[in-house]
Every structure is written in C-alpha cells, then in structure tokens.
TIMAR-687615 format. One record per residue: residue in one letter; x, y, z of N, C-alpha, C in turn. Coordinates in pm, whole numbers, plus 32768, in hexadecimal, padded with zeros to 4 digits. Atoms other than C-alpha are relative to their C-alpha. Layout:
! TIMAR-687615
AXYZXYZXYZ;...
This chain:
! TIMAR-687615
X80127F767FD3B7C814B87A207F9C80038072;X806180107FA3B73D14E67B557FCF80BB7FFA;X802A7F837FE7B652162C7BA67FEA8015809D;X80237FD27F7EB61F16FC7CF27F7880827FFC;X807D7FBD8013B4D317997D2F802280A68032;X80277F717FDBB49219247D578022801880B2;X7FC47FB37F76B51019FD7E8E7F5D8006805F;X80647FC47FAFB37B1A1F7ED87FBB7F65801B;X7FF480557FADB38518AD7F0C80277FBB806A;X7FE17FFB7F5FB44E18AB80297FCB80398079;X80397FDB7FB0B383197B80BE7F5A7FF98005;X808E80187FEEB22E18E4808580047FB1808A;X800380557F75B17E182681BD80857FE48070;X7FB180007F6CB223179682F280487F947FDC;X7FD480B68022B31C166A82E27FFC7FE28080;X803D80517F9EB267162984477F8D7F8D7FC1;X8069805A8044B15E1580835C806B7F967FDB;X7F968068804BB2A114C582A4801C7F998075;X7FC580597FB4B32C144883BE7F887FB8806A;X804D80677F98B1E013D384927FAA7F857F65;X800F804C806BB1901323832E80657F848034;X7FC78044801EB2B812798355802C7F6C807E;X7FCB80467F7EB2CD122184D17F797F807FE9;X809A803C801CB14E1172846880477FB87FC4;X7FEA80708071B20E10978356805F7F9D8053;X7FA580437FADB32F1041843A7F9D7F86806F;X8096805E7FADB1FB0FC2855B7FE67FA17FBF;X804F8066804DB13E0F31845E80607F6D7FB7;X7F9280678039B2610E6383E780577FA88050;X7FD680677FD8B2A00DC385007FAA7F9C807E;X805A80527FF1B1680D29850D7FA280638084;X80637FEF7FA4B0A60E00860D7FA2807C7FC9;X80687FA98033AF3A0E8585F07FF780648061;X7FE37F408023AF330FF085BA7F5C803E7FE8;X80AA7F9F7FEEADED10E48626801880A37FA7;X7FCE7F8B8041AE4511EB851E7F8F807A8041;X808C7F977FC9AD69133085EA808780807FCA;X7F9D7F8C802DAE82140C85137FB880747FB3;X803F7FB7808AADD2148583B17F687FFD8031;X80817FF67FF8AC98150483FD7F6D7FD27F7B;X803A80498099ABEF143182BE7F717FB28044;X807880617FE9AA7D13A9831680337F958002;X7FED80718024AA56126A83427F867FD57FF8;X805D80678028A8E7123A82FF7FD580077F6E;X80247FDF806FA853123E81A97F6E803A7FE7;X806E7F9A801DA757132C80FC7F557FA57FF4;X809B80307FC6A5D612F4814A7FC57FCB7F6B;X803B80678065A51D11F1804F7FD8806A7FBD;X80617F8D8048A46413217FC28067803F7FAD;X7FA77FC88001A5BA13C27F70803E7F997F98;X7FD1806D8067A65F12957ED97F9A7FCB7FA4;X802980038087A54812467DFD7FDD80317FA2;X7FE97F788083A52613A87D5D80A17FEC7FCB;X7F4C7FF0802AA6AB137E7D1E7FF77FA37F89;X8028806F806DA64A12237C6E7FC07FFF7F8E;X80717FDC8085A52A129A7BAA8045803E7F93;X7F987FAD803AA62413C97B2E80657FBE7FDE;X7FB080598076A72112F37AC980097FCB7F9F;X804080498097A65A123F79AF7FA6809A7FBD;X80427F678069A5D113B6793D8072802C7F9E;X7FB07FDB8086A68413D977F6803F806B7FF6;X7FD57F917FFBA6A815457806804B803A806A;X7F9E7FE37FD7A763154E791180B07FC47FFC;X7F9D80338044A88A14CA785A8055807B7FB8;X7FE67FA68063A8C7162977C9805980468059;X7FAC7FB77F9EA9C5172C78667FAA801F804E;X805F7FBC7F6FA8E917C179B78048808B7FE3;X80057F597FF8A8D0194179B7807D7FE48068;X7F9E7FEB7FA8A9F819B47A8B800180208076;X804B7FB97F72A90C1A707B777FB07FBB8049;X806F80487FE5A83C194D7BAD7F5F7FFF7FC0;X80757FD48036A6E618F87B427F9E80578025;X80597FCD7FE9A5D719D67B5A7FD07FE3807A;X8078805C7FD0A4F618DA7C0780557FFE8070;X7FB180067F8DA619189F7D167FF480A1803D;X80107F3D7FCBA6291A287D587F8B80138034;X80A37FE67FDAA4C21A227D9D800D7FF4805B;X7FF780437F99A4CE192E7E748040803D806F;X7FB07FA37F9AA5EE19C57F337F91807E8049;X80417F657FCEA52B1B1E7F487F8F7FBD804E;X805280077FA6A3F11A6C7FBA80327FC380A3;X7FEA80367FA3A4A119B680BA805C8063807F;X7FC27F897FF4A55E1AFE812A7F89801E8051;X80517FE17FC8A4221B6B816B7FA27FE6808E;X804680667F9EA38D1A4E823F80567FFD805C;X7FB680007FABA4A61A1982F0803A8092804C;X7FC27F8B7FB9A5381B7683537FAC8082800C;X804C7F76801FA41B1C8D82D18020804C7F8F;X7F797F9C804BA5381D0D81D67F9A7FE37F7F;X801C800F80A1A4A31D6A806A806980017FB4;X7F847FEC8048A5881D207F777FD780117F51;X80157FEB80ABA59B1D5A7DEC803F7F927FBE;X7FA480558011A5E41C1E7D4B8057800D7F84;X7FAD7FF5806FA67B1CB67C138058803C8038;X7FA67FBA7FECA7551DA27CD480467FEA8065;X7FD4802E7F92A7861D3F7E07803A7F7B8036;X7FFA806E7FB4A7CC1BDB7E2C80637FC17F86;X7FC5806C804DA8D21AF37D61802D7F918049;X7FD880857FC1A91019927D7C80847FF87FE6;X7F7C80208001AA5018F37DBE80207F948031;X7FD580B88027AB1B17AD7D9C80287FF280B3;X7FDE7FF67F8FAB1B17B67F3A802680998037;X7FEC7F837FBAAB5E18E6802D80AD800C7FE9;X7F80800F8051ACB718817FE18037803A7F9F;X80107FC28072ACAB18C67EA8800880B37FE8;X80417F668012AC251A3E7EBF80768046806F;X7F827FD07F54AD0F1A6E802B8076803A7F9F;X7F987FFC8025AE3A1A197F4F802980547F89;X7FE07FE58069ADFE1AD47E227FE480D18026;X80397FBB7FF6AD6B1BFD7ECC803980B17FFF;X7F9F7F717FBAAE851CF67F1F805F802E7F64;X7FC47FC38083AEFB1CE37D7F7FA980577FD3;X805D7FA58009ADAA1D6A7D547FFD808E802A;X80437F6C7FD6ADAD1E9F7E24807980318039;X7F6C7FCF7FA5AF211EDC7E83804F80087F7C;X7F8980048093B06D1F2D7DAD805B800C807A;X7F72800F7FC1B1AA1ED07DF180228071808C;X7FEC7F6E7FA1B20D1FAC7F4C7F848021805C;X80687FBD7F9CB0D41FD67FEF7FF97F9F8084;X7FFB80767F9AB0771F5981487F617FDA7FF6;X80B2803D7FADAF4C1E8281DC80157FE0809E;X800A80187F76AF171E3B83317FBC7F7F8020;X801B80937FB8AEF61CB283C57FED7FDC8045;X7FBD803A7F88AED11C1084BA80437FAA8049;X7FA480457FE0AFA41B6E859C7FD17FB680A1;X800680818068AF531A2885C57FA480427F78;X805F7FE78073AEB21A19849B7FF37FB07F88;X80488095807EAE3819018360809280337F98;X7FA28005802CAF8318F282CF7FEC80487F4B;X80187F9F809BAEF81972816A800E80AD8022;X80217F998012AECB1A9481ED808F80857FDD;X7F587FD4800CB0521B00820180367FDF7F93;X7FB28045807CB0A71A0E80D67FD9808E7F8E;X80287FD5806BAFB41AED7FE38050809A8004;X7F8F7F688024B07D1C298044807B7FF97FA9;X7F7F8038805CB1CA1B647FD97FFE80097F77;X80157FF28096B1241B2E7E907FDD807A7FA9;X80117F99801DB0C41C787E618064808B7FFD;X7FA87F86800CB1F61D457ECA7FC3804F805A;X80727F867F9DB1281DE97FF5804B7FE38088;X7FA17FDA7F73B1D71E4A814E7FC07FCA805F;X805A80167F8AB1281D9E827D802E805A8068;X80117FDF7F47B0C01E3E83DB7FA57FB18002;X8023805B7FF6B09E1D5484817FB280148099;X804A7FC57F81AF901DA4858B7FE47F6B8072;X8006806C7FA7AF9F1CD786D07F757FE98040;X805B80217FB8AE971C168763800A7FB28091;X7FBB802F7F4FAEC91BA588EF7F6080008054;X8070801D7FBFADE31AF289C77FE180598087;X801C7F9F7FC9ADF41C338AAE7F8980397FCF;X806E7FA38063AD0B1CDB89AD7FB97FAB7FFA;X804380608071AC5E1BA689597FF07FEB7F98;X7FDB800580A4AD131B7E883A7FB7806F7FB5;X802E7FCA8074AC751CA58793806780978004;X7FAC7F7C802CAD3E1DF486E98006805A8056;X80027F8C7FAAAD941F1787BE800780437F7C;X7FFB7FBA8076AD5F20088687803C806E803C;X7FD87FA47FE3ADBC210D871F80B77FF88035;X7F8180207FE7AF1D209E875C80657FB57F6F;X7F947FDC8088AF77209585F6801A807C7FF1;X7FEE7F687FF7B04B21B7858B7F9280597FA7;X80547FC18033AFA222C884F280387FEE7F58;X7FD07FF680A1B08A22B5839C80007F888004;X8006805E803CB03B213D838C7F7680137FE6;X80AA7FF78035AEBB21848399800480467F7A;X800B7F9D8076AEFA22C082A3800D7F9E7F65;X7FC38048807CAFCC21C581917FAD7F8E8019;X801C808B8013AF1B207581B47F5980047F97;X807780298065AE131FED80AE7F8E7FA48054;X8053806A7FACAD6D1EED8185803E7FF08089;X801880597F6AAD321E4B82F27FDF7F957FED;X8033806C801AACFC1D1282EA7FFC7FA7809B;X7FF380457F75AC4F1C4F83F77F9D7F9C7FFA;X8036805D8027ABBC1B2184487FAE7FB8807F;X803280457F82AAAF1AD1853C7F5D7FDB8005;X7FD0806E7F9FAA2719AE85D1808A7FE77FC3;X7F8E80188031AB9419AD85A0806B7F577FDE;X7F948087801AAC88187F8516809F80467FEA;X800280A27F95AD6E180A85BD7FA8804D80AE;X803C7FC37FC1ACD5190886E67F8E7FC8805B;X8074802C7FC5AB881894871F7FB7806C8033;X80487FA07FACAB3819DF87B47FA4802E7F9C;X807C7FC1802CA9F71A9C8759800A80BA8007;X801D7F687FE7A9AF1C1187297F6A804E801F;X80897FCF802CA8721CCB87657FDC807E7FB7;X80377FC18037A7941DC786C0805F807B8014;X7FDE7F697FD9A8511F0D8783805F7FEB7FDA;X7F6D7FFD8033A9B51E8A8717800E7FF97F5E;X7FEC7FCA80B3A9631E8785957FD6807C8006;X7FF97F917FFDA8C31FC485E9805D804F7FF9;X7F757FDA8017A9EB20258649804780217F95;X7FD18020804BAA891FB685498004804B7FA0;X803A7FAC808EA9BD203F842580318081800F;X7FB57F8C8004A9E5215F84C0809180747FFF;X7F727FEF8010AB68216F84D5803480057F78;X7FDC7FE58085AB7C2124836B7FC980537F9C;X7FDF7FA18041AAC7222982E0803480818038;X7F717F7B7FA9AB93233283E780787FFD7FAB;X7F7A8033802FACC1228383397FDC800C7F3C;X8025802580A4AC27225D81B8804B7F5B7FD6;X7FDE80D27FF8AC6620B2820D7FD07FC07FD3;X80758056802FABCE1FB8814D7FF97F7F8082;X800C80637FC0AB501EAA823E7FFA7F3D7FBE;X8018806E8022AB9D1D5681CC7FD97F7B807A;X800E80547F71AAE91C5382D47FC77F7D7FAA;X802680AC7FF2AAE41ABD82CF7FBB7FCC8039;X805780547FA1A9B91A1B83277FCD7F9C7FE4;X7FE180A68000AA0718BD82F47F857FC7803B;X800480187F7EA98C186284297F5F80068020;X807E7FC97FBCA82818F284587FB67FB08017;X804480427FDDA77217CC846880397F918058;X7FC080597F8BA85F171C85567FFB80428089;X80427FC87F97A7B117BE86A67FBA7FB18081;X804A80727F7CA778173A88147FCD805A806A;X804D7FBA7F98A6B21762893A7FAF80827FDB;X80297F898023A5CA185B886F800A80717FDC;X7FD67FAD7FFBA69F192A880580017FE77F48;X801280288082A655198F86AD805B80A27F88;X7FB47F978035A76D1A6385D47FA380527F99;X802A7F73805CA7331B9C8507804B800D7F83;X7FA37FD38075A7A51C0D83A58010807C8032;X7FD47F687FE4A8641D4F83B07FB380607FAA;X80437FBC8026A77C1DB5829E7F45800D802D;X807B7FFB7FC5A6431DA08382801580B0803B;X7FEB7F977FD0A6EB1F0484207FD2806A7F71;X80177F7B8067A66020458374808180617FCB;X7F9B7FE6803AA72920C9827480A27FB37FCF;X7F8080797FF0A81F1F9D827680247FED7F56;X7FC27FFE8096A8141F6C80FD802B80677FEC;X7F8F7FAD7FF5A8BF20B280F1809E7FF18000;X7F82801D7FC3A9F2203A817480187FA18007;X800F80607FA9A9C01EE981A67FF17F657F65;X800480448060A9E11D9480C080087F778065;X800F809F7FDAA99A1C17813180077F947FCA;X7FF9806D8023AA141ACF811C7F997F9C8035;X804A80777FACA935199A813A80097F797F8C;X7FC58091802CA9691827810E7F857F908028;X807A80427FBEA873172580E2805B7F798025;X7F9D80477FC7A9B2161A814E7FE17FC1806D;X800D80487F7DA97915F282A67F5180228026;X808C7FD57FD3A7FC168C82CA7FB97F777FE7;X806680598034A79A157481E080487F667FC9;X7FB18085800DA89F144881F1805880047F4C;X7FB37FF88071A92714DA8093806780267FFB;X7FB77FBD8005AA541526809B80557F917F88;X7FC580518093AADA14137F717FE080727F8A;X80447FC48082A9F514D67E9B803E80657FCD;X7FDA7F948002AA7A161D7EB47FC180797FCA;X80867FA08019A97E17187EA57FEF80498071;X801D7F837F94A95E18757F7A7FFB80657F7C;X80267F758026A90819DE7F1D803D804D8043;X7FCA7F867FDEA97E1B367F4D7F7A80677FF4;X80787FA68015A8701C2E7FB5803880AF8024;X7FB57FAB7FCDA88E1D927FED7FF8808F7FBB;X7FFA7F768079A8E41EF57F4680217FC17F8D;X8008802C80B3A8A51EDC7DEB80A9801E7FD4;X7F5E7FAF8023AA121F9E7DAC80577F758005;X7FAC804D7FEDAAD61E8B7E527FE67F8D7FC0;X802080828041A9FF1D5E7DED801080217F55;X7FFF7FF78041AA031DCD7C9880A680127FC4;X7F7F7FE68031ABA31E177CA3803B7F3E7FF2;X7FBD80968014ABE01C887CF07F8B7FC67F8E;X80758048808BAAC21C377BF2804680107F85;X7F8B8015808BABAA1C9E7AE180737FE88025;X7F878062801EACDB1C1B7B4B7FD57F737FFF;X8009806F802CAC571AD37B6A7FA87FD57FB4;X802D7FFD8099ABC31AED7A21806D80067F99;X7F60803C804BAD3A1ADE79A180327FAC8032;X7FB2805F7FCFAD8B19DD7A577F9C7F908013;X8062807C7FFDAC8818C97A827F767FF57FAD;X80A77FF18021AB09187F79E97F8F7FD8807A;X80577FEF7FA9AA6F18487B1C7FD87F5D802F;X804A80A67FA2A9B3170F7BEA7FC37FC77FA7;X807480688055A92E15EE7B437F7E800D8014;X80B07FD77FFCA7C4163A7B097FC37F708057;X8074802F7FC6A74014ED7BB18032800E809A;X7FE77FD67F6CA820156D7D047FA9805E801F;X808C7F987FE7A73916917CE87F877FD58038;X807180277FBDA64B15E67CE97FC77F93805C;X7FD980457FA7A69715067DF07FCA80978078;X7FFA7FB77F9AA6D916597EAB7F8E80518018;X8084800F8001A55616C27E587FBD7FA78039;X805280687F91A4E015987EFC801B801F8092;X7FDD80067F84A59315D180397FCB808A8015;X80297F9E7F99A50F172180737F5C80197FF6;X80A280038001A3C41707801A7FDF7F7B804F;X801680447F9CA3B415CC80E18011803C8091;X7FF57F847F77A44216A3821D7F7B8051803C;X80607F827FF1A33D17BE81CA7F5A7FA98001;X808080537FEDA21916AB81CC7FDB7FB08087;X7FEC805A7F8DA2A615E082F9805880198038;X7F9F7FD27FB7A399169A83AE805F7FA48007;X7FAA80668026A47E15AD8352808E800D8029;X7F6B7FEB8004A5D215C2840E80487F998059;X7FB080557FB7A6FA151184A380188016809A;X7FD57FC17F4DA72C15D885F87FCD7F8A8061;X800D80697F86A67814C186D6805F7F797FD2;X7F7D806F800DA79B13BD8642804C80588044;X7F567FBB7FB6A8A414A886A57FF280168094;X7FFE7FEC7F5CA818151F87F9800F7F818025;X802580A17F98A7D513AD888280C27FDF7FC5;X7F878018802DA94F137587DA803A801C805F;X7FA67F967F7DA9D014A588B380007FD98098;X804B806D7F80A90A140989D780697FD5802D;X7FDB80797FD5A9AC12DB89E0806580278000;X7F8680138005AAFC130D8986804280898055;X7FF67FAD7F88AB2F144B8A7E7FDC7FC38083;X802F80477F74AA7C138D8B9680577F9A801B;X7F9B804B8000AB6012888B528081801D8010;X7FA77FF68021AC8913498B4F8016806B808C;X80047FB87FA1AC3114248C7580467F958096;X800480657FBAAC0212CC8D4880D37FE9802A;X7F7D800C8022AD6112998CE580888033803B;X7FAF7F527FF1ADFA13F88D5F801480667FA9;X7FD17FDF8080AE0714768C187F93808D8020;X80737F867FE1AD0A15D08C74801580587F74;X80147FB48091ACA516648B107FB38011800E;X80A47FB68005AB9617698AEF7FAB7FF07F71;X803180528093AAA716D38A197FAD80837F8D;X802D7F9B8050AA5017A788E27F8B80307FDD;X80767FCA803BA936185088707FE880057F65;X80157FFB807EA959180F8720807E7F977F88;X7FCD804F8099AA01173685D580207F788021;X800280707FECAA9315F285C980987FC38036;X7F827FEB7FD7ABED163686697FFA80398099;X80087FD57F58AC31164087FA80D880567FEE;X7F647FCB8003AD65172C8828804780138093;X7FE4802E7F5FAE2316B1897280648022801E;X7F517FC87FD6AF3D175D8A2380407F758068;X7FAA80B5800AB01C162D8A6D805080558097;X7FC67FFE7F7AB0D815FA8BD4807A80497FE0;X7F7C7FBE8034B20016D48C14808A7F9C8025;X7FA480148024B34616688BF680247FB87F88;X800F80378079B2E816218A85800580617FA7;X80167FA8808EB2F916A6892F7F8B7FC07F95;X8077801C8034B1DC168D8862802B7F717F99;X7FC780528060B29415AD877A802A7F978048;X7FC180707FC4B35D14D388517F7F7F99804C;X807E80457FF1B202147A88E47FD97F8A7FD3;X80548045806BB170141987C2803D7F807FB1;X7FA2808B8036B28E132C874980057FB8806A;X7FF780497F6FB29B12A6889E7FA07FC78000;X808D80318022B124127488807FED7FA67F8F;X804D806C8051B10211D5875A80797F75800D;X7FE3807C7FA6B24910DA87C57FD37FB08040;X801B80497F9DB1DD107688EB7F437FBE800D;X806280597FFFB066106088A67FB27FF47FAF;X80607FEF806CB01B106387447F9E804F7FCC;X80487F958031AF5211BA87278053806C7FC1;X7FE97F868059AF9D12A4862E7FB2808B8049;X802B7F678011AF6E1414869F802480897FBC;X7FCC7F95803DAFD1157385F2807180508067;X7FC17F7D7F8EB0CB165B86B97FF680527FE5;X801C7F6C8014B06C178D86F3802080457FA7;X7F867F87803FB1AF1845865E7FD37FD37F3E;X803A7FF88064B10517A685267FEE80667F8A;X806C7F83804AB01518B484E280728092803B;X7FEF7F928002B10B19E3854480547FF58089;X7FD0801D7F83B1F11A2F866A7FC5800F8094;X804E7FBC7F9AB0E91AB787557FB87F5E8013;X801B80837FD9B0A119448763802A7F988050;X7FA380247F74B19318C088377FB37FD98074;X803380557F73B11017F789687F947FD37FED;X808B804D8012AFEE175988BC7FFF7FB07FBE;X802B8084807DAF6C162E87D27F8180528003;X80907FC48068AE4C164D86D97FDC7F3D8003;X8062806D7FF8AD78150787037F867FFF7FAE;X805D7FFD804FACAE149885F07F867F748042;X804680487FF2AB4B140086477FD27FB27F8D;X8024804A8078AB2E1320851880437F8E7FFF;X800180AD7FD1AB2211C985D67F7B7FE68033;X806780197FA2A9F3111C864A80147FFA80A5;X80157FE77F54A997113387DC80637F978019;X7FEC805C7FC7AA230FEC87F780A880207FE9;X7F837FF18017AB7C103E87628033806D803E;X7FDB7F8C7F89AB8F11968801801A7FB680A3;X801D80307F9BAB4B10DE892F808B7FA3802D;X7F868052805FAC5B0FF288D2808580297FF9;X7F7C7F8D802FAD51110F888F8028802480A6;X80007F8E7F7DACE911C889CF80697F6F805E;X7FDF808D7F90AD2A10688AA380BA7FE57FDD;X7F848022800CAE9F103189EC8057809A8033;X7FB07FA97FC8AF0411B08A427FEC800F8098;X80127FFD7F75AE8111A78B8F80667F898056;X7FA3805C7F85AF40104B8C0C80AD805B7FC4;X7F807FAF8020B075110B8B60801E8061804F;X7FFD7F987FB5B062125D8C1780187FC28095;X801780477F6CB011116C8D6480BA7FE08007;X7F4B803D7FDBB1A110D88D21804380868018;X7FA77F6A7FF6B22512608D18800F802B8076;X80087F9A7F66B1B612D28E8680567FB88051;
C-alpha cells in the first residue's frame, strides 16, 4: 500500500530548493568541489563561553525533565534584560516574551494561532519561504505585498487595497531583510505602526538579522517605536547573532494578546527547549551585554572581499548594509534560475534563485556568506573567469 501526502503538502515551500539540492548532488557526483554560498547556515561555532554553559547544563540532572513550554524563567529574563541593553525596549518576561524551538518554529506555527480558516495576512514578496508555507498550514489567504528595488525593497502600504487592510490579521515583515538584505529606518516603522493601528493590523516583524550590520549601521527593533506593543509583535533568533542555529533557540516578544495566543498553542503541541539550550542561550547574551559580543565584523570583511572581488570581475552588486546574504540582480538575458544551474555547472557555486523566495524575485540570486575569505574569494575567482567566457 502505498500513501500520498495531504493537498497542503503540495503546496508547502518551493521545489526551487528541490531541484538546486539536486543539481548540488549531480556536481558533487562527478567529482567536483562545490562552494555551497546557498543555505544561509553559519559556519562558525558558538563562543567558548557559550559552549561550556551548554556542557555544564548537560550533566545538570534536572534538566532531564519536560522544559516549561514558555521557556524558563531565567531565559525570559535574560531576553528582557538584553531587550533592554540592546534596543531600550522594556519588556515583561512573564507576558511578553516566549521562547521557541527557532524563529522557525514560532513563523510556522504563528498564523494557527491568530487566524481561522478564510482570513487573510499580508507577505512579502520575496520573502523567507515560511512565511507563505505557515498560511498553507493554517488555511489563511495570502496578499502578497511586493517588494522592488525601486522602493528599496520596502512596502508601499498605501497601495494595498483598502478591503485587504480592513480583513487582514497580520503584516508581516522582515527587516535587515532575508533574502533582501535591505534595511529600514526609524520613519518607515513609524510609518508602519502607524498604518496598522488606522487599519486595526497586528504587526508581525523578523529580526533575525539585527546583529548582522555594516559600515555602522546599527538596526532597530520595531518595538523601540512608541506605542508599538500595541500593534506590534517580534521575532528574534539567537541562530545567526550567535553561531546557534543547530541549537534552536529564539523568542517571540511583543503584545501580550498575541504572544500569549501562540503560547497556548504550542503548549498542545510541543514542551519546549531543552533547558541546557537555554542555557547555552543565557550565556550568549549576557556575554554580548558584557562584551558587545557580535559577528558583524566577520560578515562585513566577508562582504568586502567577495563584492570587491566580484565587482573586479564585472559582476557590479550593491553591497548591503546588513545580514549574511548579498542579493544580486544577475546579467540580462537570464533567468534567475537558469543562472544558477549554469553557475553551479560550470563553476561549482551553489546560489539561490531569486523566484525562490516569491515571484517578485525574478532577476536575482541570494548569496550566502557562510565561507571563509579565502573560499569566497575562491568562489568569486571561478564565477568571474566564467562570466569572462560569456562576453
């Protein structure tokens, strides 16, 4: 007896991921080395301080027991104080803040929480592929709001209709953006905030990213804006801030209402983070808040090189202001895809295609910096004599 999976499996993710999986196995199989800059996955590991709270917590007996669902206490703290240090934002750590098995995690589960069957949300387009999947799973209508490097990738709000603002439960947006890279400032969440309570919108915003920042440029939470918990709910991931992303450990901060609606659903559905990841994820921010502790000067000097390198080349990409992903509009008489299989053929680099993340993606790759200088370098040098055979 064979089985066939659910109608809302066909329509999870992209089978652009399937098939650049597969063009990588084909490569790899016939013997040539492969610069995977696809999956944006760290590649360094968590700071000695970090890994040996994880160690210690592992041999603590009591954390052998189910973990609260909401996270521990002691983690919540933490969070809130580090909320503080880092952005200004007070938070409540009983009400305001729950942990979660990754941003992932909370993204994907987020729209059973606060939606019913029929309702819409609003996305964006590109956009972190969960963010469309978790509607699927939920039975929720996407608008799908475009982002275009006219705007600098950010929302024209005002060019949604008025009866999608009226009906929608959430916005959801995500900036230092992935796959994007673009940045927002202070007057465009203003904005923002202020559009969603005109509308009665909950703001759901992703900020992955915040400690992946160059040339001095240092991002904002959306709940640093007055009145933002009102309206307003946040993702954050200690994954890429803090080389964890195995671990799987982020928070949800925000209006108590919303954080408190996914706090009981995934209280029927999971028990929560292993208590010595917690406290793994306690080390890393109290190390931060002692020693400003971040990755951004790896990634800039990354961006550096492998843009300077790629410029040299002909390749002209505007280098980002932020995360760990360069997002490059590719030569024309190409498709974002055909590119990228072409690319990793001919010179062994794995990149993303645009159309990936959404159709407003089209004429770009998503470039993951999670190679050393020397391999970026490496990468840059095999697409550059490639491009040189095209002209």
């Amino acid at each position: 007896m064979t089985f066939k999976g659910s109608q809302r499996l066909q329509q999870l993710g992209s089978a652009i991921f399937s098939e650049v999986a597969e063009w990588k196995r084909e490569v790899m199989n016939q013997g040539v080395d492969v610069i995977d800059l696809g999956i944006g996955s760290p590649d360094l590991p968590p700071s000695s301080r970090i890994l040996d709270a994880m160690a210690n917590a592992v041999r603590t007996p009591a954390h052998y027991g189910y973990p609260s669902s909401e996270g521990s206490l002691a983690f919540r703290e933490a969070v809130a104080k580090w909320y503080q240090y880092r952005f200004g934002v007070d938070l409540d750590a009983e009400t305001e803040i729950l942990t979660l098995m990754g941003s992932q995690d909370g993204l994907a589960h987020l729209a059973l929480s606060l939606c019913d069957p029929g309702d819409i949300a609003i996305v964006p387009d590109p956009g972190y592929p969960i963010y469309s999947a978790s509607l699927v799973l939920a039975g929720v209508e996407p608008y799908l709001l475009p982002l275009r490097a006219v705007h600098d990738f950010l929302p024209q709000l005002e060019d949604i209709p008025d009866d999608v603002a009226a009906k929608a439960k959430f916005i959801l947006l995500n900036y230092p953006s992935n796959p994007l890279s673009a940045v927002a400032d202070r007057a465009f969440f203003e904005h923002l905030i202020g559009y969603a309570k005109k509308h009665d919108l909950l703001v759901v915003h992703d900020l992955a990213y915040s400690e992946m920042a160059f040339d001095g440029y240092k991002p904002m939470s959306i709940l640093e804006i007055e009145g933002a918990k009102e309206v307003a709910i946040e993702f954050h991931s200690l994954s890429k801030s803090f080389n964890m992303a195995g671990c799987r450990i982020a928070f949800l901060t925000g209006h108590a209402d919303a954080v408190k609606a996914l706090k009981t659903l995934k209280s029927n559905i999971d028990y929560g983070v292993f208590g010595a990841i917690q406290a793994a994820g306690i080390a890393a921010l109290e190390e931060d808040m002692e020693n400003d502790h971040s990755v951004s000067s790896v990634y800039e000097k990354r961006r550096n090189v492998f843009i300077s390198a790629l410029n040299d080349a002909g390749w002209i990409i505007p280098p980002p202001k932020a995360t760990m992903f360069i997002w490059a509009p590719i030569p024309k008489g190409w498709t974002s895809r055909q590119i990228s299989r072409e690319m990793l053929f001919q010179t062994g680099v794995v990149v993303i295609p645009g159309d990936a993340f959404g159709a407003e993606g089209e004429g770009f790759v998503r470039i993951a910096l999670v190679q050393n200088e020397a391999r970026l370098l490496e990468a840059a040098g095999r697409i550059g004599d490639w491009l040189r055979t095209l002209e």
